[in-house]
gemmi code that builds the backbone of each chain (N, CA, C; Angstrom):
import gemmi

chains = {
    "A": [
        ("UNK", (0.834, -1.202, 0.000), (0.000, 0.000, 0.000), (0.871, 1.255, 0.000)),
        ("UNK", (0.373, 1.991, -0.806), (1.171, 3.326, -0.391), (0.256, 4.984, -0.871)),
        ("UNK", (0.331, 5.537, -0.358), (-0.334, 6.638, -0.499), (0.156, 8.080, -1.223)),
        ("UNK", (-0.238, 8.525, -2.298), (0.286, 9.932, -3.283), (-0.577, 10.989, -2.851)),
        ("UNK", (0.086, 12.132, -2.276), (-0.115, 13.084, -1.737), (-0.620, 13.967, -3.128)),
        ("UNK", (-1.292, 14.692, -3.475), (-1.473, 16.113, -4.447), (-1.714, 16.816, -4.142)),
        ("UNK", (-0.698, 17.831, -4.281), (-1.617, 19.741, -3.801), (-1.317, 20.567, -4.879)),
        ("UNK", (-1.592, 21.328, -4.801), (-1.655, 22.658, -5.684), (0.007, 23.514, -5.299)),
        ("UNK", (0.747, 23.397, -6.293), (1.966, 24.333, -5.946), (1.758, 25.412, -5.193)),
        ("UNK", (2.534, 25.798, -4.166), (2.242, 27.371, -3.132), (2.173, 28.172, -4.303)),
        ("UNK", (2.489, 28.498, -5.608), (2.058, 29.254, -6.555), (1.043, 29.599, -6.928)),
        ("UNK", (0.156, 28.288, -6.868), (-0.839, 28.392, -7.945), (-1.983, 28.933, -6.597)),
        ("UNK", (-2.782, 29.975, -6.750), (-4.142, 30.567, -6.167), (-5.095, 29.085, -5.745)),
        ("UNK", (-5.494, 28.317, -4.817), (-6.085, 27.397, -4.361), (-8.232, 28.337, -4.410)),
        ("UNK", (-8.833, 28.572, -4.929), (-9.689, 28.813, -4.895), (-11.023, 28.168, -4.317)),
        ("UNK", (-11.019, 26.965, -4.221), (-11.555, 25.884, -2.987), (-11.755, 26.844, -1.756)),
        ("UNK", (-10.256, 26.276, -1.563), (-9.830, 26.653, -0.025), (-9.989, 27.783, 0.643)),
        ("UNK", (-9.812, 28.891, -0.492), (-10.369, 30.270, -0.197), (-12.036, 30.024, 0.320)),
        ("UNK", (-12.590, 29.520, -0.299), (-14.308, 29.525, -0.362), (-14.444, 28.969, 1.045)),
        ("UNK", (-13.549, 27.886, 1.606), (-13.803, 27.056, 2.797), (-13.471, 28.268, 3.456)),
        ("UNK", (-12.058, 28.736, 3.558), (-11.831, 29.973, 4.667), (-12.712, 30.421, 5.210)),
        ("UNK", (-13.023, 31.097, 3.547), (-14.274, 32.397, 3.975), (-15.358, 31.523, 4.433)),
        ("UNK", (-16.044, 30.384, 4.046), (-17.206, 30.024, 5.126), (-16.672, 30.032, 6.382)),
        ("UNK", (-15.696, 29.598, 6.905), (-15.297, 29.274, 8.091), (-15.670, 30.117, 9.050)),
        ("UNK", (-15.070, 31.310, 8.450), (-15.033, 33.040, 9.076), (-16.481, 33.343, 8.994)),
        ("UNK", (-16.856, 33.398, 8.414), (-18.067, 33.583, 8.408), (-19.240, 33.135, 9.378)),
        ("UNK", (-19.675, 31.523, 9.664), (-19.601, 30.955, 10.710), (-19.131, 30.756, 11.777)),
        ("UNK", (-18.558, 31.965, 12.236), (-17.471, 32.297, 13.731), (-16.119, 31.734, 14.145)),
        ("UNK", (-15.872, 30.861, 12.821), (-13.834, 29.909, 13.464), (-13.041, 31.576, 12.866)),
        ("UNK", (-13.121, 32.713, 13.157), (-12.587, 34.271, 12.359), (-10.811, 33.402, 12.343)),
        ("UNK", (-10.308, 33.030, 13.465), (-8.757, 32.635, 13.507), (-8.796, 32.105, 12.687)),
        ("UNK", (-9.556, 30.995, 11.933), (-8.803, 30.545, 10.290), (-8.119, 31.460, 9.793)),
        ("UNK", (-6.831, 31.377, 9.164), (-6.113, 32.182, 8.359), (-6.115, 31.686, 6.919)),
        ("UNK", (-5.754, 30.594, 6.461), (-5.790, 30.067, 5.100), (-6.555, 28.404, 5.027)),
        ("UNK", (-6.707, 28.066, 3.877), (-7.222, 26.233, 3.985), (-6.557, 26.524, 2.720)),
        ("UNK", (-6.025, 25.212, 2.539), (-5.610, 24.828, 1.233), (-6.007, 23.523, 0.908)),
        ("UNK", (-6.518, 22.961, -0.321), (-7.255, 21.862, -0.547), (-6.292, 20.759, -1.152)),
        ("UNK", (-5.800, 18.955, -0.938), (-5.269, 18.468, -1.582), (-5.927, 17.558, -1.575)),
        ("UNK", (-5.485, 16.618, -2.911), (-6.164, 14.841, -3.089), (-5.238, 14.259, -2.184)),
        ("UNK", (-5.603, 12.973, -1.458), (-4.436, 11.644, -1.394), (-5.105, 10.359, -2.217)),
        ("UNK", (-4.405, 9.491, -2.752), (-4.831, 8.360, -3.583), (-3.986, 6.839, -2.635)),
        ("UNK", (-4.817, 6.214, -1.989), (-4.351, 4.962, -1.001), (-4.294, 4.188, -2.588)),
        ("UNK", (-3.646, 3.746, -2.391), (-2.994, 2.821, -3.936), (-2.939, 1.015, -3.209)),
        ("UNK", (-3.397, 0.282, -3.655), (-2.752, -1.425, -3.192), (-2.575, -1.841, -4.316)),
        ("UNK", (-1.833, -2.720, -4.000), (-1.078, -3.427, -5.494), (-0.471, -4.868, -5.024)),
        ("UNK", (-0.834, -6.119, -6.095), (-0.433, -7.157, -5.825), (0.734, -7.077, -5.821)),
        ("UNK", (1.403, -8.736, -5.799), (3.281, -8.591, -5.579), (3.627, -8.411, -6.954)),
        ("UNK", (2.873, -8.633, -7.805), (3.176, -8.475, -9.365), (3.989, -6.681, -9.703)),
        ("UNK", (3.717, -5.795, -8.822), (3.931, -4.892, -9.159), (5.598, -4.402, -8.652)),
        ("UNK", (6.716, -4.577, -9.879), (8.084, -4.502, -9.467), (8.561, -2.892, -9.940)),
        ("UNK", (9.452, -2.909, -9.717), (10.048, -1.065, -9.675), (9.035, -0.354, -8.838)),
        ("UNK", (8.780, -0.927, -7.427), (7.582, -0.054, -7.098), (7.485, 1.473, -6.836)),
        ("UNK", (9.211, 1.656, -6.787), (9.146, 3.326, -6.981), (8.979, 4.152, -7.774)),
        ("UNK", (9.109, 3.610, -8.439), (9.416, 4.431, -10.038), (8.148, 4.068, -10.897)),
        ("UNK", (7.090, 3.206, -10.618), (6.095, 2.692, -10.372), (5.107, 3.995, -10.671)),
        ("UNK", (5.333, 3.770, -8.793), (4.753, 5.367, -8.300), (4.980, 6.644, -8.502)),
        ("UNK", (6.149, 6.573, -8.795), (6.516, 8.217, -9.497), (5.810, 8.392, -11.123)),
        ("UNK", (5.986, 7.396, -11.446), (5.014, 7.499, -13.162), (3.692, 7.421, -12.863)),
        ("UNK", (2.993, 6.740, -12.108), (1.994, 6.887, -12.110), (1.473, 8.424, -11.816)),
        ("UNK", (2.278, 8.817, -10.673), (1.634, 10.264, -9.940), (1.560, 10.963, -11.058)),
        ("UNK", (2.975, 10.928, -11.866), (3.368, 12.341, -12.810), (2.306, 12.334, -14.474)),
        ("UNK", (1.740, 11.155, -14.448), (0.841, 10.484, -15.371), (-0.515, 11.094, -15.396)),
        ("UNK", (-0.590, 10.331, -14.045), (-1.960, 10.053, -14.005), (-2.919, 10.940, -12.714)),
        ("UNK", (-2.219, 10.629, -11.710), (-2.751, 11.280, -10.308), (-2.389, 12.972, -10.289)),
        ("UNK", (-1.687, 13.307, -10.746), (-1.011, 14.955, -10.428), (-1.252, 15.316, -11.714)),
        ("UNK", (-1.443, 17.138, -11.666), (-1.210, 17.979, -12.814), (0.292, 18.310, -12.919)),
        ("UNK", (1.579, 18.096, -13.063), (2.950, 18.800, -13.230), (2.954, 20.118, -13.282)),
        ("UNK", (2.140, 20.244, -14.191), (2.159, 21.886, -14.679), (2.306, 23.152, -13.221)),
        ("UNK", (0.532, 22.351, -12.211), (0.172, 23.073, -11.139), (0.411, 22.362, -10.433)),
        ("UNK", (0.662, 21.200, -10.459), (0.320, 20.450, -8.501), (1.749, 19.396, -8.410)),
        ("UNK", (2.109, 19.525, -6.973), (3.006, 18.567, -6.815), (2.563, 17.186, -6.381)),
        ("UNK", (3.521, 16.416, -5.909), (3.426, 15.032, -5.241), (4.118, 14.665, -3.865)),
        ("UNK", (3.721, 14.184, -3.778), (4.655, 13.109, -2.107), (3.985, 11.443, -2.210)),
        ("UNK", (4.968, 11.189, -2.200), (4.760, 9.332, -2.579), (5.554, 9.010, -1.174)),
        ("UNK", (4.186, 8.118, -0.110), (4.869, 7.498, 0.625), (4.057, 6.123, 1.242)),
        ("UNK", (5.467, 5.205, 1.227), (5.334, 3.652, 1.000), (4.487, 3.123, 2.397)),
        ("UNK", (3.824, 2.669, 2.380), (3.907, 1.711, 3.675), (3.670, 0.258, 3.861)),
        ("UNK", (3.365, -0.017, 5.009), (3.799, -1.893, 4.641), (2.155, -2.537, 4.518)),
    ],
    "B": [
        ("UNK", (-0.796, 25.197, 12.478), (-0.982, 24.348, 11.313), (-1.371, 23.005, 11.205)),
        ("UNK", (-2.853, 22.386, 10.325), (-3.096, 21.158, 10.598), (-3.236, 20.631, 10.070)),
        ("UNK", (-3.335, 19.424, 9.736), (-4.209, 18.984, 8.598), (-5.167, 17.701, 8.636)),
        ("UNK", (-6.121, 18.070, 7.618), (-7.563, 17.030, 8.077), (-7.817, 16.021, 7.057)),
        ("UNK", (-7.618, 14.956, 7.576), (-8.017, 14.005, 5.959), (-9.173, 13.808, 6.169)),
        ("UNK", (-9.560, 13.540, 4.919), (-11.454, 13.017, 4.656), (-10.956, 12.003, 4.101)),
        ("UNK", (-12.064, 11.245, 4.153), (-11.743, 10.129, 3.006), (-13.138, 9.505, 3.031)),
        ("UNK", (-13.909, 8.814, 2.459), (-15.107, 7.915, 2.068), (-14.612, 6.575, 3.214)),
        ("UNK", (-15.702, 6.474, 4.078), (-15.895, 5.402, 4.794), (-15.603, 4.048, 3.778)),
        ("UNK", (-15.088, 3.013, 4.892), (-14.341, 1.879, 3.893), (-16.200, 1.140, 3.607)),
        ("UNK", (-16.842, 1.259, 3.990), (-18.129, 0.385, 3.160), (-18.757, 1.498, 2.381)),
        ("UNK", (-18.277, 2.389, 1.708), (-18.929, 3.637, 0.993), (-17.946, 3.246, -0.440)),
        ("UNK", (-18.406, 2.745, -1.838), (-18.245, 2.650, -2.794), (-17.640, 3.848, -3.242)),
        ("UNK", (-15.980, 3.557, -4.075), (-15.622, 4.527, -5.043), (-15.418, 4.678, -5.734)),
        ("UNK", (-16.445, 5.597, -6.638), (-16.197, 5.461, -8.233), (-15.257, 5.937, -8.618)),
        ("UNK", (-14.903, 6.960, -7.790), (-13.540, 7.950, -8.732), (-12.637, 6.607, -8.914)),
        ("UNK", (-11.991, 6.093, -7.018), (-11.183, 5.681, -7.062), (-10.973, 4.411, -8.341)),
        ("UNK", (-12.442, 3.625, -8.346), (-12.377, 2.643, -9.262), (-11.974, 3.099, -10.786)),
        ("UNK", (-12.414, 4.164, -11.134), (-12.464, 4.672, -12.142), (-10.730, 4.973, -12.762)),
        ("UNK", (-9.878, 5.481, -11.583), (-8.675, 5.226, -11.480), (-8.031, 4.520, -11.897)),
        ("UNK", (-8.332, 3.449, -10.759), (-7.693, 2.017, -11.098), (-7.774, 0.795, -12.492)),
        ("UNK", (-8.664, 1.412, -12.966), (-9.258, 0.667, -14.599), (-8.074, 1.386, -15.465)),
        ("UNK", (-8.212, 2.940, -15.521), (-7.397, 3.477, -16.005), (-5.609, 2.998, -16.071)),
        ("UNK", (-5.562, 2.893, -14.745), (-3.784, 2.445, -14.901), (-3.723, 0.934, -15.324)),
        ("UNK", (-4.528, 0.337, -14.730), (-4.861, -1.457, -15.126), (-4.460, -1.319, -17.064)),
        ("UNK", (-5.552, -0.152, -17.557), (-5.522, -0.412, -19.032), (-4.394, -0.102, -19.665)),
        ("UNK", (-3.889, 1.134, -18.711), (-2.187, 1.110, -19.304), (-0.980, 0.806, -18.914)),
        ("UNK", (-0.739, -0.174, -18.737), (0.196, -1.328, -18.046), (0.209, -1.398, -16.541)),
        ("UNK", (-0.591, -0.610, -15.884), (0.208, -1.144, -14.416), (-1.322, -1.719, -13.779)),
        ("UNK", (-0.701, -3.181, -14.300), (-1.875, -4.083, -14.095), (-1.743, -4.919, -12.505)),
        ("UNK", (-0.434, -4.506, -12.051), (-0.207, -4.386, -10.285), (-1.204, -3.760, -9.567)),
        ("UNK", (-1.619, -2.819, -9.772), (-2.562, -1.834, -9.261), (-4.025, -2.684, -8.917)),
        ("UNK", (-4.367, -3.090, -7.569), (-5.403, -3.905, -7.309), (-6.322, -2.720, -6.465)),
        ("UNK", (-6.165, -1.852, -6.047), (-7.395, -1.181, -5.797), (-6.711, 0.752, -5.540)),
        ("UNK", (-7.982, 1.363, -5.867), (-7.416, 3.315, -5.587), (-8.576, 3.377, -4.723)),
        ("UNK", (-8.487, 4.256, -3.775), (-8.768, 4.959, -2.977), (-8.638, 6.802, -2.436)),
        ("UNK", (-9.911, 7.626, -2.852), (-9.330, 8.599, -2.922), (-9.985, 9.386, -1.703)),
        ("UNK", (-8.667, 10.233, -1.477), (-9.512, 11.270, -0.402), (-8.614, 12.538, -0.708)),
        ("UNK", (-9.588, 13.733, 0.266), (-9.182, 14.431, 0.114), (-8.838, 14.971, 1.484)),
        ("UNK", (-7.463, 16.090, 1.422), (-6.831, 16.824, 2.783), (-6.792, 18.311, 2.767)),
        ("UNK", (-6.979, 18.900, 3.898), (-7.179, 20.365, 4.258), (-5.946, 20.539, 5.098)),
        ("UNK", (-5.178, 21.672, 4.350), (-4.278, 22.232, 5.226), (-4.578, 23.907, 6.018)),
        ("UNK", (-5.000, 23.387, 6.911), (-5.536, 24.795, 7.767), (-4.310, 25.224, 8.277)),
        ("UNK", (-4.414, 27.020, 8.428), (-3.425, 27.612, 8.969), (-4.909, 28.621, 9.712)),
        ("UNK", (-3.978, 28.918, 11.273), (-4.655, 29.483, 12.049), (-3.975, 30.580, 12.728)),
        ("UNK", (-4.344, 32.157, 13.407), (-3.715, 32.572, 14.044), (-4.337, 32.431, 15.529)),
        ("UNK", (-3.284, 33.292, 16.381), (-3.117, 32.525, 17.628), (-4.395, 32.929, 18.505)),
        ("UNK", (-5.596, 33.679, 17.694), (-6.667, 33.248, 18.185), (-7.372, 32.443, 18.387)),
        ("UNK", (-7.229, 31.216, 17.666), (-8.130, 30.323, 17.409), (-8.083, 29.122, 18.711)),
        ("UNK", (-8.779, 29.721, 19.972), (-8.236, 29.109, 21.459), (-9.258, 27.475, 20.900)),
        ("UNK", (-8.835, 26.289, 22.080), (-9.702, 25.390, 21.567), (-9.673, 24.599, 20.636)),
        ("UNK", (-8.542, 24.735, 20.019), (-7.718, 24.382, 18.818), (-8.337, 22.720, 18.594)),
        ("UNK", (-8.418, 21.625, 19.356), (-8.827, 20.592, 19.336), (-9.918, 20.350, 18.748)),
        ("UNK", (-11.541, 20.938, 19.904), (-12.286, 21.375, 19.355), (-12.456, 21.712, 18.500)),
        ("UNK", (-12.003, 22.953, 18.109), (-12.224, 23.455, 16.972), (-12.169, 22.646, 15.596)),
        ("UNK", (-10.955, 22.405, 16.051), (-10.747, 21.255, 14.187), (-12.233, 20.143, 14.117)),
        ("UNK", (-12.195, 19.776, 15.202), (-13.361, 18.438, 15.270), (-14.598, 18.856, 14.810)),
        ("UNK", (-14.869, 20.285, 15.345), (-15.929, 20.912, 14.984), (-16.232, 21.375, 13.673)),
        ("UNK", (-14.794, 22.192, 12.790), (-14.751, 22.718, 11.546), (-15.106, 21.069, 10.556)),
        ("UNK", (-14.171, 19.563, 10.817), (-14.277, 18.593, 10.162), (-15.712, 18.122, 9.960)),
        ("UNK", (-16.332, 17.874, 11.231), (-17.763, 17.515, 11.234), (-18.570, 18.481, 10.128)),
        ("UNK", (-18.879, 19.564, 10.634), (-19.738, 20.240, 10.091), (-19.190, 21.104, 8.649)),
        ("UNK", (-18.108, 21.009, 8.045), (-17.956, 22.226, 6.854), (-16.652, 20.796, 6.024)),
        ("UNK", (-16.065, 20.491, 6.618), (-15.007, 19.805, 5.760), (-15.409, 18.107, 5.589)),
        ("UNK", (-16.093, 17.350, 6.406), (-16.461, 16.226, 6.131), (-18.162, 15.990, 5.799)),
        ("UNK", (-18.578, 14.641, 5.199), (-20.106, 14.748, 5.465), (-20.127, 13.277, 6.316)),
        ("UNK", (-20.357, 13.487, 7.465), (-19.856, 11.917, 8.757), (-21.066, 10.874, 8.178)),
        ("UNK", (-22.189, 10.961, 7.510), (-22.927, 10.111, 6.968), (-22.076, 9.238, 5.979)),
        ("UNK", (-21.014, 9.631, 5.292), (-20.474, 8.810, 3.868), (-18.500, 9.002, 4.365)),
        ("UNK", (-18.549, 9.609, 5.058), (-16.877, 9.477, 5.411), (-16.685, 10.208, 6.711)),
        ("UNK", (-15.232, 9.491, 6.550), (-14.506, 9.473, 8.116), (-13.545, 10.958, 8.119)),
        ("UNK", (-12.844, 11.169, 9.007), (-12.024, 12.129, 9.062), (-10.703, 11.795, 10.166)),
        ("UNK", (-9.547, 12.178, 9.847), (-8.270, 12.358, 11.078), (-7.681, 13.550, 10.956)),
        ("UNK", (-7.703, 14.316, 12.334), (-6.488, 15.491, 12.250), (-5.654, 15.394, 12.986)),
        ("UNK", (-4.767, 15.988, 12.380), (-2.767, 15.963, 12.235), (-2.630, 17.399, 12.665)),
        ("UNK", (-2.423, 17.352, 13.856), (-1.894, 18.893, 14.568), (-0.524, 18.817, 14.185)),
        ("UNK", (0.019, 19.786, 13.730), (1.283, 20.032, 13.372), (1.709, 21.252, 13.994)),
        ("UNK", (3.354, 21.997, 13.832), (3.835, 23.060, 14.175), (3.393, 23.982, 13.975)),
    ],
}
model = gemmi.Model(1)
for chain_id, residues in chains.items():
    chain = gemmi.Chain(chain_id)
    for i, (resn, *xyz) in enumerate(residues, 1):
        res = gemmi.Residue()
        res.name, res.seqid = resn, gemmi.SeqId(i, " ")
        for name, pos in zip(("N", "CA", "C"), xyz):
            atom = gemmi.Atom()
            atom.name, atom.element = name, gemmi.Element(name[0])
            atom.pos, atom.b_iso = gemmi.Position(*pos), 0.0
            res.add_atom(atom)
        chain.add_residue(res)
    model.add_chain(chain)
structure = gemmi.Structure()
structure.add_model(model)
structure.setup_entities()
């Protein structure tokens, strides 16, 4: 099993998260300062699956993530 | 700084995730036996926000999760 993190580069304007803020504040949490919104993808995979790093790095940069806007974090567990 | 995962309760059907997993299945990474997707909130707060515990439990329940179809964990951080 392992799990791929996606967020939105600190570059790119998160517009979600803005909308959550502002409800937040709005509804009385005012100390919210920012929300920022990301995917995670729990991945399982039989034993069939070899290079499992590089695996996962193609898959993210493929399939799960935008490159352009969003990064990754790929992490393994047992 | 915190952060909140959501994710779809494990007896709550996922299409995205399935929808995923067909996808990489069809283009070689036929390792791939199940996706699972959720999504994470990275809240930033200032040092008003007393209750901090609360609070998150409260913001997850009611604005960031729907507890009928998924679960939630928060990750107090620095």
């Amino acid at each position: 099993m392992a799990r791929v993190y996606v967020s939105l580069k600190k570059s790119v304007a998160d517009p979600q998260g803005q909308t959550i803020k502002k409800a937040l504040n709005d509804i009385g949490y005012e100390g919210v300062a920012e929300v920022r919104v990301g995917k995670f993808f729990d991945i399982s995979y039989d034993g069939d699956l070899e290079n499992l790093e590089r695996v996962l790095k193609e898959i993210s940069e493929k399939v799960l993530a935008n490159p352009v806007i969003e990064e990754f974090v790929i992490e393994e567990s047992a």
